[in-house]
Residue frames as a rotation matrix with the C-alpha (Angstrom) as fourth column:
UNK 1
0.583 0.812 0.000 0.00
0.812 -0.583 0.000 0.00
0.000 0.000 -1.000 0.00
UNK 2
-0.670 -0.743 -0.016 1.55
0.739 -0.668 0.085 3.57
-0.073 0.045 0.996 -1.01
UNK 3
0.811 0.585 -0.016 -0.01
0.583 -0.805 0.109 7.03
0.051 -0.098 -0.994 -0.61
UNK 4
-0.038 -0.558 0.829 1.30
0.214 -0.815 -0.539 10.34
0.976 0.157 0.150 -0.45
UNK 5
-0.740 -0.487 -0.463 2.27
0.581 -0.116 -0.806 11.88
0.339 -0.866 0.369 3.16
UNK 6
-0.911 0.369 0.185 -0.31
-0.370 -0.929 0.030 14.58
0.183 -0.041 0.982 2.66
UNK 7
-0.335 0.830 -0.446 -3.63
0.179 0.521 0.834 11.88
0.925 0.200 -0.323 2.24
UNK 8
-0.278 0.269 0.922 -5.83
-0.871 -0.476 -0.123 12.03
0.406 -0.837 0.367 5.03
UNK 9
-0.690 -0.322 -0.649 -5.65
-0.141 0.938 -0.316 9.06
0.710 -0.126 -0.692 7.12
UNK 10
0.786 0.559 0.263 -8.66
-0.218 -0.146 0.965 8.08
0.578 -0.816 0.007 10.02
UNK 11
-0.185 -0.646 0.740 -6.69
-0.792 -0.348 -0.502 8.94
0.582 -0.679 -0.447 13.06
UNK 12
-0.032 -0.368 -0.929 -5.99
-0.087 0.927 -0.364 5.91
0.996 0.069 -0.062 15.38
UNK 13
-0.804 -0.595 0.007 -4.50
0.132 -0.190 -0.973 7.84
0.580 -0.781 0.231 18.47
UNK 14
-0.208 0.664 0.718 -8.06
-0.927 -0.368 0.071 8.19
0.311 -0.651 0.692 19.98
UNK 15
0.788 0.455 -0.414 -8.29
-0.263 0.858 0.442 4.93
0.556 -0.239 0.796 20.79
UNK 16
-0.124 -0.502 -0.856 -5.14
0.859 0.377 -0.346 4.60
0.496 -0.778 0.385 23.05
UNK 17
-0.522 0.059 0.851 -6.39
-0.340 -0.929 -0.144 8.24
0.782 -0.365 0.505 25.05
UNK 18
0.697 0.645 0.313 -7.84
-0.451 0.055 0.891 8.36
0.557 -0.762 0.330 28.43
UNK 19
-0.278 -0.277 0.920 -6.63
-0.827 0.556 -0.083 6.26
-0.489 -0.784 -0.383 31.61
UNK 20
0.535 0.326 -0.780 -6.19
-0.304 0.935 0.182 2.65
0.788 0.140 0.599 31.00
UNK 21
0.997 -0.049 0.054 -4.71
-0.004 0.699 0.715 0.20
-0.073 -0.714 0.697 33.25
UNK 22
0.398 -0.814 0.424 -1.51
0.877 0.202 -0.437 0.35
0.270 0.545 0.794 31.13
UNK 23
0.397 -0.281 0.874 -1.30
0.044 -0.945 -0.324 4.16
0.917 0.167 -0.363 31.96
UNK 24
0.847 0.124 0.517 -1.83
-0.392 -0.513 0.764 3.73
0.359 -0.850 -0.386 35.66
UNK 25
0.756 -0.653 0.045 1.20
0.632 0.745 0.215 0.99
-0.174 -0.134 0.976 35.75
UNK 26
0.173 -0.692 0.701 3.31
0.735 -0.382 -0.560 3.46
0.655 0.612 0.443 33.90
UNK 27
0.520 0.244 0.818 2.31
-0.345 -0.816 0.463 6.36
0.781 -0.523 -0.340 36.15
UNK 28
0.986 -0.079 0.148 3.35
-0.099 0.439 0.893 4.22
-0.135 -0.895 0.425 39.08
UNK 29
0.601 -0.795 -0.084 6.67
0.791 0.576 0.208 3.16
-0.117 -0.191 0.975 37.95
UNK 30
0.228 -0.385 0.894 7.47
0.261 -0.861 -0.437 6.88
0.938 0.333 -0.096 37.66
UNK 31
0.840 0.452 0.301 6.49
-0.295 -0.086 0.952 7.31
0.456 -0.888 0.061 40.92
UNK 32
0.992 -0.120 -0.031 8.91
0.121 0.900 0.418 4.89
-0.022 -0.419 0.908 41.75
UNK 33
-0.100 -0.992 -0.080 12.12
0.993 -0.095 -0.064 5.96
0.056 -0.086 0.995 40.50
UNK 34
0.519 0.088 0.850 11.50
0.142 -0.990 0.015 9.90
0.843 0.113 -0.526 41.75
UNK 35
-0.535 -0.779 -0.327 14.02
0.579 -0.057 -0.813 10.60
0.615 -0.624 0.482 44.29
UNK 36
0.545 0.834 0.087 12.13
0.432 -0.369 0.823 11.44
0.718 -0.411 -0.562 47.68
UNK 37
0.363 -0.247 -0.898 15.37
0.892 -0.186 0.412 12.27
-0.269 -0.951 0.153 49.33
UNK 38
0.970 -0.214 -0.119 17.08
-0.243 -0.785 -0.569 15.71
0.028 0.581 -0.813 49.13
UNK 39
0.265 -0.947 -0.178 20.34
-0.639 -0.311 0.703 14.95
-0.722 -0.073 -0.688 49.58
UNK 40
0.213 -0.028 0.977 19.98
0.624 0.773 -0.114 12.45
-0.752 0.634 0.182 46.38
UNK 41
-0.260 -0.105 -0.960 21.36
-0.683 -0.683 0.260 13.99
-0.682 0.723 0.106 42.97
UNK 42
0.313 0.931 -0.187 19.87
0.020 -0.203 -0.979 13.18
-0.950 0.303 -0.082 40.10
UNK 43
-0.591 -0.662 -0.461 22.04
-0.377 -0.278 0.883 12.58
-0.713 0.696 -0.085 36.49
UNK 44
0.872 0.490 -0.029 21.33
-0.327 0.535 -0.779 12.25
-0.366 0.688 0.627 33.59
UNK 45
-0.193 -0.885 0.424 23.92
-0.175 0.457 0.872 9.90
-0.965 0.094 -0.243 32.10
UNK 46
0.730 0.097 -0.677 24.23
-0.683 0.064 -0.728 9.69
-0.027 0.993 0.113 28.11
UNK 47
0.207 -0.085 0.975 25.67
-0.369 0.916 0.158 6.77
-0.906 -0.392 0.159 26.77
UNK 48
0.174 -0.362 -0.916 27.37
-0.948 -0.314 -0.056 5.26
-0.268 0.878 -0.398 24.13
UNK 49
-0.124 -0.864 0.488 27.97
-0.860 0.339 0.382 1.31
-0.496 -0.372 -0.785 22.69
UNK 50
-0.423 0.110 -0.900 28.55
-0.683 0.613 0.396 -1.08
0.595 0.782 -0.184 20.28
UNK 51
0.509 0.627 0.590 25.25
-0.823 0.554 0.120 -3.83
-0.252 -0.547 0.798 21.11
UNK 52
0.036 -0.078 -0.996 27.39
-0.092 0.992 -0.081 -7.30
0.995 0.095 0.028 19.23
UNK 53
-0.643 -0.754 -0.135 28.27
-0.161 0.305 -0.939 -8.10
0.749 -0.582 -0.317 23.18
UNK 54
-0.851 0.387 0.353 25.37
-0.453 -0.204 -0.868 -7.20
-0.264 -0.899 0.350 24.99
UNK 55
-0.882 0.467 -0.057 22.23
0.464 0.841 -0.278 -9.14
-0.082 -0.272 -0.959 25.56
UNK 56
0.479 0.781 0.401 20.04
0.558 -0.623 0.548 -6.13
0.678 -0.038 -0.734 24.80
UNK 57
-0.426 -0.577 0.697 19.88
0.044 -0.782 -0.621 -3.04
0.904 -0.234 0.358 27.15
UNK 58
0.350 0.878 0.327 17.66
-0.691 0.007 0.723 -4.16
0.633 -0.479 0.608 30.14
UNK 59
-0.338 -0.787 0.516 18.85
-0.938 0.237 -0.253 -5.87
0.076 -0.570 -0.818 32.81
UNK 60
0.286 0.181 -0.941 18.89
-0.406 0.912 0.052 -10.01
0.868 0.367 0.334 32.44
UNK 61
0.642 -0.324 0.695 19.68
-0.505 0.503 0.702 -12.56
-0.577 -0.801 0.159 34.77
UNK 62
0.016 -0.830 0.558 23.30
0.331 0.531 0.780 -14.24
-0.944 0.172 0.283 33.54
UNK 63
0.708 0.073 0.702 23.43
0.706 -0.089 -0.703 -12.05
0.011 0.993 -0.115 30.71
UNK 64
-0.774 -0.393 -0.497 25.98
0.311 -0.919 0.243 -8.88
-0.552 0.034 0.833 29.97
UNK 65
0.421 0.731 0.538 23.52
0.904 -0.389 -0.179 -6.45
0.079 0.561 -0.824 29.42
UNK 66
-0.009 -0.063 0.998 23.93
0.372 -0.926 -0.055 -2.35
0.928 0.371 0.032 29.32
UNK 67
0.616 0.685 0.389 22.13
-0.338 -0.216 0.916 -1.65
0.711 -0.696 0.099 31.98
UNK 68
0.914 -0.395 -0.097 24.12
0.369 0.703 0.608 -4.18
-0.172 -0.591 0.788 34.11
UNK 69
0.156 -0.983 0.097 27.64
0.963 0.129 -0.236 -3.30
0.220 0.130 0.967 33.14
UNK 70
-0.348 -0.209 0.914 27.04
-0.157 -0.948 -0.277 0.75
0.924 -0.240 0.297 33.81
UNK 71
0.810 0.404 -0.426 25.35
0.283 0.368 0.886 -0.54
0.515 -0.838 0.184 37.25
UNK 72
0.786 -0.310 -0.535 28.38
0.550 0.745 0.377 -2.10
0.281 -0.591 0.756 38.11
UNK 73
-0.118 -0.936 0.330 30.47
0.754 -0.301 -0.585 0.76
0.647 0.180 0.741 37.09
UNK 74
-0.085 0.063 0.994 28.66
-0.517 -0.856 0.010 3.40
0.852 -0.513 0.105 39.29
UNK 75
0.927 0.365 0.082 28.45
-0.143 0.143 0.979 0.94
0.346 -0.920 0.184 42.13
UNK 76
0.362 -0.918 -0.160 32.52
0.919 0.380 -0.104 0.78
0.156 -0.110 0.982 42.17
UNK 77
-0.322 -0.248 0.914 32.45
0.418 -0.903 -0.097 4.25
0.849 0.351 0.395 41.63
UNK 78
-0.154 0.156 0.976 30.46
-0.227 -0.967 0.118 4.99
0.961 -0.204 0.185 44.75
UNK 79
-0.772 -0.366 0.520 30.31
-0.626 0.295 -0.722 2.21
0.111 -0.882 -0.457 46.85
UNK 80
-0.462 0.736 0.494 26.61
0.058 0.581 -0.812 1.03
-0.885 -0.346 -0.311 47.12
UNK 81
-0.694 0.418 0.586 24.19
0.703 0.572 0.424 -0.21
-0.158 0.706 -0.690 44.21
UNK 82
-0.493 0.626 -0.604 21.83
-0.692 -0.703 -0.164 2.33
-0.527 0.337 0.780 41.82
UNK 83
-0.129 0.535 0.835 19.38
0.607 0.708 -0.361 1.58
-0.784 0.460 -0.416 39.50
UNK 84
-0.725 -0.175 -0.666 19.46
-0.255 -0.830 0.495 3.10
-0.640 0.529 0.557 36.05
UNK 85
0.383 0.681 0.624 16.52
0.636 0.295 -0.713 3.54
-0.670 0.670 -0.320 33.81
UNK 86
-0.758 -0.613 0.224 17.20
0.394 -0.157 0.906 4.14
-0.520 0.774 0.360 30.12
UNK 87
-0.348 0.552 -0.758 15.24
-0.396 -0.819 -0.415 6.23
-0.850 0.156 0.503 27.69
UNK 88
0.362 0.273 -0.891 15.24
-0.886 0.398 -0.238 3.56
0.289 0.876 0.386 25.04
UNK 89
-0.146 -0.522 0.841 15.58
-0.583 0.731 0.353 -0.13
-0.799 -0.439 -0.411 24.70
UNK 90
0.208 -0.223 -0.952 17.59
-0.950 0.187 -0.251 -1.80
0.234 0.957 -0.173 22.36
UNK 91
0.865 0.351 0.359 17.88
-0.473 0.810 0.347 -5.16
-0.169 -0.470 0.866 21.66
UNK 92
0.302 -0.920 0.248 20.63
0.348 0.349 0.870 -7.86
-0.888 -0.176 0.426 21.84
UNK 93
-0.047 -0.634 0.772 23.28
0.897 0.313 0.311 -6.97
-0.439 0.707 0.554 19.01
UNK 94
0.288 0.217 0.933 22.05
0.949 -0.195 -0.247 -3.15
0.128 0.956 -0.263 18.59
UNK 95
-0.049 -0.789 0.613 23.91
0.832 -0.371 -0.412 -0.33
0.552 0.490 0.674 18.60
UNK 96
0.391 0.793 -0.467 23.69
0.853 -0.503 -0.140 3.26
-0.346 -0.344 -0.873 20.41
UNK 97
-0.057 -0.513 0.857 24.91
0.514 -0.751 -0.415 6.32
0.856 0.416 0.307 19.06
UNK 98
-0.833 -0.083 0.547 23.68
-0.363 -0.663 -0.655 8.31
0.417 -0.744 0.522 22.34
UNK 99
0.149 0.623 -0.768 20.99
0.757 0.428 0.494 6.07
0.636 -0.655 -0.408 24.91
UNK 100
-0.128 0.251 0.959 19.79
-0.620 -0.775 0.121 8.79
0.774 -0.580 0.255 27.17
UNK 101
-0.021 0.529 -0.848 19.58
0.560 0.709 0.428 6.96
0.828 -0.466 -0.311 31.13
UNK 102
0.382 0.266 0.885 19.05
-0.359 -0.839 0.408 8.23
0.851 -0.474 -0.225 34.82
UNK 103
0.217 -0.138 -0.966 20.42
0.585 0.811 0.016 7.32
0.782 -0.568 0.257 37.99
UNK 104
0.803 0.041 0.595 20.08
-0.455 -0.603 0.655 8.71
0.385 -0.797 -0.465 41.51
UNK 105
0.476 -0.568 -0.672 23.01
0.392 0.820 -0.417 9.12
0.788 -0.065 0.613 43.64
UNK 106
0.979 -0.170 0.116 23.93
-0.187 -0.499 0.846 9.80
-0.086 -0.849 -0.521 47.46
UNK 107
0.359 -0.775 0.520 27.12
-0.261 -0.619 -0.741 10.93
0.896 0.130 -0.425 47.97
UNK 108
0.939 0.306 -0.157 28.35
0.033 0.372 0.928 9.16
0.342 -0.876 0.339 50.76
UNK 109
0.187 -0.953 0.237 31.99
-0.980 -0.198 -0.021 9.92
0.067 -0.228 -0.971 52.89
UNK 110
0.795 0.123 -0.593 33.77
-0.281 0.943 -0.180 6.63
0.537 0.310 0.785 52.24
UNK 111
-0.522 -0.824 0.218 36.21
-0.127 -0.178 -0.976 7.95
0.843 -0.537 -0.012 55.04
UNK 112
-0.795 0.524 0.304 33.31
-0.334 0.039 -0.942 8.48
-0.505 -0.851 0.144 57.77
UNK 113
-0.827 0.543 -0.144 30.60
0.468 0.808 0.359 6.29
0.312 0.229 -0.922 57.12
UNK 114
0.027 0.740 -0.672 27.45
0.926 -0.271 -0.261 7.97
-0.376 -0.615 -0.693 57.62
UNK 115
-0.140 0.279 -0.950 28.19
0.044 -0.957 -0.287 11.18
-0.989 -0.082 0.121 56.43
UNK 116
0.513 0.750 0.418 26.72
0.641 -0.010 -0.768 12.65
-0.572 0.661 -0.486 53.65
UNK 117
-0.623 -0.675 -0.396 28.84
0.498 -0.732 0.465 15.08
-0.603 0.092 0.792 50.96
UNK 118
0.108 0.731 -0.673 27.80
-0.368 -0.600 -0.710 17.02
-0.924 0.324 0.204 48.54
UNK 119
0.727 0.287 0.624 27.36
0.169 0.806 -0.567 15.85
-0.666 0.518 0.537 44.83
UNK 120
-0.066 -0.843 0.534 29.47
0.765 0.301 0.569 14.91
-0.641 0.447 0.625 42.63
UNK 121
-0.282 0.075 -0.956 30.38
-0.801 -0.566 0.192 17.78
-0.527 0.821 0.220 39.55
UNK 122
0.798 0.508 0.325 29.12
-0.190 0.723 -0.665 15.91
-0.572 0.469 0.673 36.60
UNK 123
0.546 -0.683 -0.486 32.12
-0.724 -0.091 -0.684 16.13
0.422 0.725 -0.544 35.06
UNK 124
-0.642 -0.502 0.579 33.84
-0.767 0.413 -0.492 13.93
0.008 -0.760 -0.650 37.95
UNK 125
0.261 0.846 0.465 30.95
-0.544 0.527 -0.653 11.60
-0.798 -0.082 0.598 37.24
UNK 126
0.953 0.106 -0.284 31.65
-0.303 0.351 -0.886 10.99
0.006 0.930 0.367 33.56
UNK 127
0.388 -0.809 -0.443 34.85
-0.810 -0.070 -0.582 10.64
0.439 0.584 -0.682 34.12
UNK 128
-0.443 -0.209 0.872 35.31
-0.725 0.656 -0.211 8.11
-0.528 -0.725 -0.442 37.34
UNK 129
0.532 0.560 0.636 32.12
-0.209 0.814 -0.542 5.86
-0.821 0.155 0.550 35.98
UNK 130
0.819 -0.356 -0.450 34.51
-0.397 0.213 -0.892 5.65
0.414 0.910 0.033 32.15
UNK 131
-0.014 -0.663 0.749 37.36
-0.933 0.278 0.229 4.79
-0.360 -0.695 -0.622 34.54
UNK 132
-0.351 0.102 0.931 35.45
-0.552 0.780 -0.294 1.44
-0.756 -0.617 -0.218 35.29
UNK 133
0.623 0.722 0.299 34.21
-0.098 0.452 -0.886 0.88
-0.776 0.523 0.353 31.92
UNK 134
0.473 -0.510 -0.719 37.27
-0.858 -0.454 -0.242 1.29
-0.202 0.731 -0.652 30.02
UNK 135
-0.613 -0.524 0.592 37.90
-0.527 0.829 0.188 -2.70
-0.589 -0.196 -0.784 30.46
UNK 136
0.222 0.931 0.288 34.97
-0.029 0.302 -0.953 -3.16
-0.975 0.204 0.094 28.36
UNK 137
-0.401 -0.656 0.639 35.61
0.298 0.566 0.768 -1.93
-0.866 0.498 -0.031 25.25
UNK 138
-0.593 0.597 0.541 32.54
0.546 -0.196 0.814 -1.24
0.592 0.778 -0.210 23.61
UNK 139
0.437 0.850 -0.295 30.45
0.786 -0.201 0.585 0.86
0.438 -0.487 -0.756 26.12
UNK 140
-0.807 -0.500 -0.314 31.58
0.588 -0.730 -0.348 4.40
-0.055 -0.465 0.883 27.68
UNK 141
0.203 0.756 -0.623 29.56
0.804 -0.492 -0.335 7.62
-0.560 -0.432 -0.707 29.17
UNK 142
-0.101 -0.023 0.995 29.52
0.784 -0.617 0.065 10.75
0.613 0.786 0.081 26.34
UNK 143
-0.518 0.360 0.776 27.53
-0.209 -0.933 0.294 13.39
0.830 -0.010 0.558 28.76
UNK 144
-0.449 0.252 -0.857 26.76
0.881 0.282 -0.379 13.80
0.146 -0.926 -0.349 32.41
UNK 145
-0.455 0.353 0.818 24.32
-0.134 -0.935 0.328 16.43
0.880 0.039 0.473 33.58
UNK 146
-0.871 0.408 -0.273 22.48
0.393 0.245 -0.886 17.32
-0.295 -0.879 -0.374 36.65
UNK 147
-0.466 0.884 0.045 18.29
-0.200 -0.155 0.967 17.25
0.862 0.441 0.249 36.34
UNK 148
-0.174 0.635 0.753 15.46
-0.978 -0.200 -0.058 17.71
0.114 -0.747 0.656 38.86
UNK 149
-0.778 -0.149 0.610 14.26
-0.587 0.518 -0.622 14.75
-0.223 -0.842 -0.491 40.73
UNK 150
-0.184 0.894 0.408 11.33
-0.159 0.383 -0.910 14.29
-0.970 -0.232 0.072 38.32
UNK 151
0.200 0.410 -0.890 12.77
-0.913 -0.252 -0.321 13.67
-0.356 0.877 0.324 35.68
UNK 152
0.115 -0.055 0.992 12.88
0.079 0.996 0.046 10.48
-0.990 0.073 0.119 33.86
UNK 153
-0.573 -0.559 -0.599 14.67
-0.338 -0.505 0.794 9.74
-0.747 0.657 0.100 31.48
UNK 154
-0.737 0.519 0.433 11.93
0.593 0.804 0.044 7.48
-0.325 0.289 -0.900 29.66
UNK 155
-0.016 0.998 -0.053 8.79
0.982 0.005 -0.191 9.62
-0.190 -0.056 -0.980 30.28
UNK 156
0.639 0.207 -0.741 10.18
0.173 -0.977 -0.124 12.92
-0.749 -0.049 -0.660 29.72
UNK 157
-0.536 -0.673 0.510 11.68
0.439 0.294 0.849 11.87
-0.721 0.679 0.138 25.89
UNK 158
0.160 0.748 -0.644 10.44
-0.503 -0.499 -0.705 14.17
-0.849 0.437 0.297 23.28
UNK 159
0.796 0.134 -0.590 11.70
-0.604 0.111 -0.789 12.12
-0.040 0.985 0.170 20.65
UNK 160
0.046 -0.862 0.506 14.04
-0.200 0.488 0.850 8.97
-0.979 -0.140 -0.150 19.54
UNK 161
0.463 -0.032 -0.886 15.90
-0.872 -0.195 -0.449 8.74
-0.158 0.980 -0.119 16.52
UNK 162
0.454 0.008 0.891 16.74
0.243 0.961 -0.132 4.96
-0.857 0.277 0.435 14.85
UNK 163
-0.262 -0.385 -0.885 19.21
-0.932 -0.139 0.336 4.21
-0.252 0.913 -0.322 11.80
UNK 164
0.268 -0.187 0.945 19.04
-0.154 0.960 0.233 1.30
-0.951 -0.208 0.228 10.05
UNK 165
-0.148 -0.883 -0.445 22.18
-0.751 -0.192 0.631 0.72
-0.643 0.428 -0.635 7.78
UNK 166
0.755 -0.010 0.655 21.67
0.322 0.876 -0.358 -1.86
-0.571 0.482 0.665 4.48
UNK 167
-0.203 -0.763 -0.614 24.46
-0.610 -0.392 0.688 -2.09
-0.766 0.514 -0.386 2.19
UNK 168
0.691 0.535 0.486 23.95
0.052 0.634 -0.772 -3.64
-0.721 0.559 0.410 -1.15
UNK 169
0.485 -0.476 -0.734 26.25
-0.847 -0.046 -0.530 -5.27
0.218 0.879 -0.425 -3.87
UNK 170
0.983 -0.051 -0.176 27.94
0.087 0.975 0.206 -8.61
0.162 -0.218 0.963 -4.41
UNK 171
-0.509 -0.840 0.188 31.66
-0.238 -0.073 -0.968 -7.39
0.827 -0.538 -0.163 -2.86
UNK 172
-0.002 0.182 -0.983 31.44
0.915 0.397 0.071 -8.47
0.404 -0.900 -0.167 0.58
UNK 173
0.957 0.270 0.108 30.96
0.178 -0.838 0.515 -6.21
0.230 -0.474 -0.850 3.58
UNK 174
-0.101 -0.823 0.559 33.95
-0.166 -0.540 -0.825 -4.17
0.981 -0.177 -0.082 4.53
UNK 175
-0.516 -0.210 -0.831 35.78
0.766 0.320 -0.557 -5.29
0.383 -0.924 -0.004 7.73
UNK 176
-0.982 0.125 -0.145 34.65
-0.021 -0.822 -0.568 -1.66
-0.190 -0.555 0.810 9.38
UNK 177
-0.411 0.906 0.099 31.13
-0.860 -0.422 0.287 -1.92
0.301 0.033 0.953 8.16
UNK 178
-0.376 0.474 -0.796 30.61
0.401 0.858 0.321 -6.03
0.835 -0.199 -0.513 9.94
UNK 179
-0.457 0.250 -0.854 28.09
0.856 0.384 -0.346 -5.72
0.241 -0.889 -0.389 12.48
UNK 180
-0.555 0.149 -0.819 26.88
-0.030 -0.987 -0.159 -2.07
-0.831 -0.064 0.552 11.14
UNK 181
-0.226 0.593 -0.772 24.72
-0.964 -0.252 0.089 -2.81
-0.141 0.765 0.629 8.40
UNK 182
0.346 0.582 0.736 22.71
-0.011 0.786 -0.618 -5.44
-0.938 0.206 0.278 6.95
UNK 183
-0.744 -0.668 -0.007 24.53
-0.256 0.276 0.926 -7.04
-0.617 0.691 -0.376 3.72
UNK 184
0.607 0.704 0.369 22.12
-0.030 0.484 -0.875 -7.24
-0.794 0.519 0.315 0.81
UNK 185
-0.309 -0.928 0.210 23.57
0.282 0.121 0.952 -8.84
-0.908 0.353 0.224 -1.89
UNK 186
-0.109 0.393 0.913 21.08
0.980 -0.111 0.164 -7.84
0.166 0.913 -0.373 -4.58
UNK 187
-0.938 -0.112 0.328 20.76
0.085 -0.992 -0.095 -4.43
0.336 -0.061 0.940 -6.12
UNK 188
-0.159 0.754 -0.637 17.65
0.479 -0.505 -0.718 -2.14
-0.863 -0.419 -0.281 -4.19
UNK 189
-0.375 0.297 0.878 15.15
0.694 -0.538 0.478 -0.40
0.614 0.789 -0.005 -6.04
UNK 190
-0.839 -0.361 -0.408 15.98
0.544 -0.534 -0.647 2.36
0.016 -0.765 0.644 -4.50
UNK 191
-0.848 0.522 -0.091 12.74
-0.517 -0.779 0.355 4.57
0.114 0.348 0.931 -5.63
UNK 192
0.046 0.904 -0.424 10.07
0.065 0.421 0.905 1.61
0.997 -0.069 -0.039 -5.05
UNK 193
-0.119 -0.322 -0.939 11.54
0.767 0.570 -0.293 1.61
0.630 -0.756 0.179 -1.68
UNK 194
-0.969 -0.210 -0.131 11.38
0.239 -0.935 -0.264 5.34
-0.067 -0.287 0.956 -1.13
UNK 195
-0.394 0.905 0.157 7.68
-0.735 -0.413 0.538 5.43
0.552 0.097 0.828 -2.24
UNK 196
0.248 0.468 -0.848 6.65
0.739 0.475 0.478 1.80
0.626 -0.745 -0.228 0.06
UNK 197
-0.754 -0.520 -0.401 8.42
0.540 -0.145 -0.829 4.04
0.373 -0.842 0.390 2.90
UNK 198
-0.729 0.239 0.642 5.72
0.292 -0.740 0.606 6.88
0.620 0.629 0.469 2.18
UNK 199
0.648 0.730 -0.217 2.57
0.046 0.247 0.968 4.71
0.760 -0.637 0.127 4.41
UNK 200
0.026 -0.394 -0.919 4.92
0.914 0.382 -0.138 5.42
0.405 -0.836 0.370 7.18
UNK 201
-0.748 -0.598 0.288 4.82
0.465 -0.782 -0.415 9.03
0.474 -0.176 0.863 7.40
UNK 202
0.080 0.843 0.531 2.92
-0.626 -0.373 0.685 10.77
0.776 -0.387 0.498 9.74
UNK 203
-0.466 0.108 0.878 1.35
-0.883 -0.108 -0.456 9.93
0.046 -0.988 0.145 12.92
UNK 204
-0.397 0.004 -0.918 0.77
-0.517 0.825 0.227 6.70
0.759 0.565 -0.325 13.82
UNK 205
0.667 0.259 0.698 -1.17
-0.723 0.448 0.525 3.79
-0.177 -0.856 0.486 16.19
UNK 206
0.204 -0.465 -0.862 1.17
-0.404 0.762 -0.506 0.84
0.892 0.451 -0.032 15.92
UNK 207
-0.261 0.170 0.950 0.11
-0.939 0.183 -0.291 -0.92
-0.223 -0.968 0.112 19.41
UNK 208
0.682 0.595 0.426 -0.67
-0.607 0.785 -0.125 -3.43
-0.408 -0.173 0.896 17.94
UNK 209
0.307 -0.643 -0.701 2.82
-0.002 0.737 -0.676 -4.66
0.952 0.209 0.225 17.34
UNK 210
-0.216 -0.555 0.804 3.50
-0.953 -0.060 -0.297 -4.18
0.213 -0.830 -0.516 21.23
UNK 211
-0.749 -0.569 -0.339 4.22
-0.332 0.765 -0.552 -7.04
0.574 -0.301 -0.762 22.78
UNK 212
0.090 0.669 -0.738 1.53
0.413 0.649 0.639 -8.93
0.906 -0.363 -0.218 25.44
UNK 213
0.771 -0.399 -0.496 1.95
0.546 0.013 0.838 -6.87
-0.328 -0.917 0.228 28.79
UNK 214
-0.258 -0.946 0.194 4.27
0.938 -0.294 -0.184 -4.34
0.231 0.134 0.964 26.88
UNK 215
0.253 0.223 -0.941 4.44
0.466 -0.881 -0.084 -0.69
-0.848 -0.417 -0.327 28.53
UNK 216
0.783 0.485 0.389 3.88
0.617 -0.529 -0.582 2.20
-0.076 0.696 -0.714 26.72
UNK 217
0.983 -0.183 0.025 6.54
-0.122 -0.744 -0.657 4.54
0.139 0.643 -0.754 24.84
């Protein structure tokens, strides 16, 4: 099916409006990761890394995931165990160019137990938590910032941007381009492809590829 961008389409998006059950879940796990203490800071943590290694970005049980390996680096980094929520999730084998994630952290004197300092500079952030990640390889922090306590990095995304790399011709892929593109060995018609793309512009409902039990945005 092809159309022009401009057609008028019946609109979908009223049918996932209002309160559902699905909203109030969401609503809650916000709830959940808002920092009720003050003496908690708030980062946002940007993110870079190549996905061939990782199990996806969500934390697994016996897996190297994303999620899991920057854990581990801010819990070396500060002593006790965060939780980071990401702004996107990618699956096993895919890339990030910048993953947007959050993670609350107390500042704790690792001379006097108990006391409380003040927060880290972000800059002293990005750099300690790359420290610990620089045995990896493929994974490292781009951009630390400090953000209010309500934000999330999920629910307060105005937008996420997606490549997706095909090469085409019968030369193999280039050592620098394995694991970055999709190898087609036949030529593309590049113009049928540009006009199928067409039924994609615009606003869309496309819930009904979510998963069973899959949270919104």
């Amino acid at each position: 099916m092809t159309g022009s961008p401009t057609e008028s389409r019946p609109s979908k998006i009223l049918k996932t409006q209002g309160h559902t059950d699905q909203d109030k879940e969401d609503k809650q796990l916000q709830d959940l990761s808002m920092s009720k203490n003050p003496r908690i800071q708030r980062y946002l943590v940007a993110i870079e890394y190549i996905g061939t290694r990782f199990s996806g970005s969500q934390q697994q049980p016996n897996c190297r995931t994303v999620v899991g390996v920057l854990e581990e680096a801010f819990h070396k980094f500060i002593g006790q165990p965060v939780s980071i929520f990401c702004s996107s999730r990618t699956d096993a084998g895919v890339h990030a160019l910048s993953n947007v994630c959050h993670v609350d952290v107390e500042r704790i004197s690792k001379r006097k137990p108990g006391e409380v300092l003040p927060p880290h500079e972000p800059s002293v952030v990005r750099r300690a938590v790359n420290h610990f990640l620089q045995n990896e390889g493929d994974i490292s922090v781009i951009d630390v910032r400090c953000v209010p306590n309500d934000f999330h990095a999920r629910f307060k995304a105005q937008e996420r941007t997606y490549f997706y790399r095909l090469v085409s011709g019968s030369e193999p892929l280039s050592t620098f381009e394995k694991e970055r593109a999709w190898h087609v060995p036949e030529k593309l018609d590049l113009n049928a492809m540009q006009e199928a793309c067409k039924v994609l512009v615009g606003h869309h409902d496309f819930s009904s590829f979510r998963a069973a039990g899959c949270q919104f945005s």
